[in-house]
N, C-alpha and C positions, 0 to 999 in steps of 0.2 A: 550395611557393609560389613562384612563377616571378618575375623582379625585374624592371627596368625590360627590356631586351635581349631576356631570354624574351618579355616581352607583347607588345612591339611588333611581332616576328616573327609572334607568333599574330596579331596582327591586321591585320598584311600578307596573311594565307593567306586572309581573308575575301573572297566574291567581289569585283570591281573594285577593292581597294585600292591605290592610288596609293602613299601615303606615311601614313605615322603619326609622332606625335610622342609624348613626356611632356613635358609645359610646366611651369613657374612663373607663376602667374598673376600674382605680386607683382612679379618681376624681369623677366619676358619670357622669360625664356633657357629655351632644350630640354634637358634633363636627357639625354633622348637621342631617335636618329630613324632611320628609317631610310624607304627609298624614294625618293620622290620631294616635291621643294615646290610647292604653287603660285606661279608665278612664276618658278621655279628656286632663293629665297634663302632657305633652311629659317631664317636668323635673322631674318627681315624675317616670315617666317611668324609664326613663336614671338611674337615681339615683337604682332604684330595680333591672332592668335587670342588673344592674353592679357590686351589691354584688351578685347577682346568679355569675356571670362572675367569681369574686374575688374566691370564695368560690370554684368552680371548678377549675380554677386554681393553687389555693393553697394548694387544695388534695393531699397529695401524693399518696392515692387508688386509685381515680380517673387518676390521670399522671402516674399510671403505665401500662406498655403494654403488658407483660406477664411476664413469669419466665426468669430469668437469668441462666449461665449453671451451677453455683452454687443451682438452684431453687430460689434462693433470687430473687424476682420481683425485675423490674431497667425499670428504660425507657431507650431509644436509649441513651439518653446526660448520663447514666452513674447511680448515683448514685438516689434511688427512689426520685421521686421529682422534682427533676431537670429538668429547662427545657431542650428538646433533639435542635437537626439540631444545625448549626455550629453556635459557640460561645453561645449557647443558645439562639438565636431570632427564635427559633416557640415555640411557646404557648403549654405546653400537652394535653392537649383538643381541637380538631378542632371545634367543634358546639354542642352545647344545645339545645334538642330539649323538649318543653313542650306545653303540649296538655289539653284543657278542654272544655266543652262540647261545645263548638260554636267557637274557634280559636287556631290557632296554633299559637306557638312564636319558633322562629327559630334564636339561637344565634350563628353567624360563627365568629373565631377569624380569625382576621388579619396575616397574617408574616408580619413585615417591617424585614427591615435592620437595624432599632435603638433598640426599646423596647418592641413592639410585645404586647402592653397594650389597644389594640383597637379590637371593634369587631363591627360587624353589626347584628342590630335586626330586622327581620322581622316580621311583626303578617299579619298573614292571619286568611281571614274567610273558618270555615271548610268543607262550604257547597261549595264552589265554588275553595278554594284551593286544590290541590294537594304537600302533602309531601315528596314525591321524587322527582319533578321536582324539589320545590322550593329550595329543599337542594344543589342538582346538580348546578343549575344555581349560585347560594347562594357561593358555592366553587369558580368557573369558575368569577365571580365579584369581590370575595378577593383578588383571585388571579391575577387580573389585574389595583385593585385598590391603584392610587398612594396616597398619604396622603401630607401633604405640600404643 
């Protein structure tokens, strides 16, 4: 199981990727990075893609998954808002995707076992990336990345 330094590598070898991060959504700050930032200030990064982070997590519109059999929208954990999967450590949001005219940014959350307050940002360029792999693969990394 590959940790923060293995992942990010892998997911620099994706086509067009620029820079990758592992974030904190709660603090802002990069657990680690590598590549390139938008802008050039990988902490000015961290810090922005993490209230984008914050803010869709904290939706309850967003963390909702459809109707309940009442019609009342709920996510899987129960009550709108909440996060669902056991005891609450998945995230209602799995990834953020944002797009403008020369890069994509691709935010995947984490599952841990503890708090589920981490995610990986990838930006690619959007002349030589592609968005479905890099999502695909993007899942397939979370989901094998250990943290600690």
């Amino acid at each position: 199981m590959p940790g923060i330094d293995e992942s990010l590598l892998e997911a620099m070898r994706l086509p067009g990727a620029r820079g990758a991060s592992v974030v904190d959504w709660i603090s802002g700050l990069a657990l680690g990075a590598v590549g390139d930032a938008p802008g050039g200030d990988a902490e000015a990064t961290s810090a922005e893609t993490a209230e984008l982070a914050r803010l869709a997590t904290e939706s309850g519109a967003l963390a909702l998954t459809g109707p309940s059999a009442d019609g009342a929208g709920a996510s899987p954990g129960g009550a709108p808002g909440e996060p669902d999967g056991p005891a609450g450590k998945e995230p209602p949001v799995q990834d953020l995707i944002i797009t403008n005219a020369d890069s994509y940014h691709l935010l995947r959350f984490v599952t841990t076992t503890f708090d589920s307050t981490v995610f990986v940002h990838l930006w690619l360029d959007r002349s030589e990336g592609n968005l479905a792999l890099a999502r695909i693969r993007l899942a397939e990394l979370t989901d094998r990345l250990v943290l600690g």
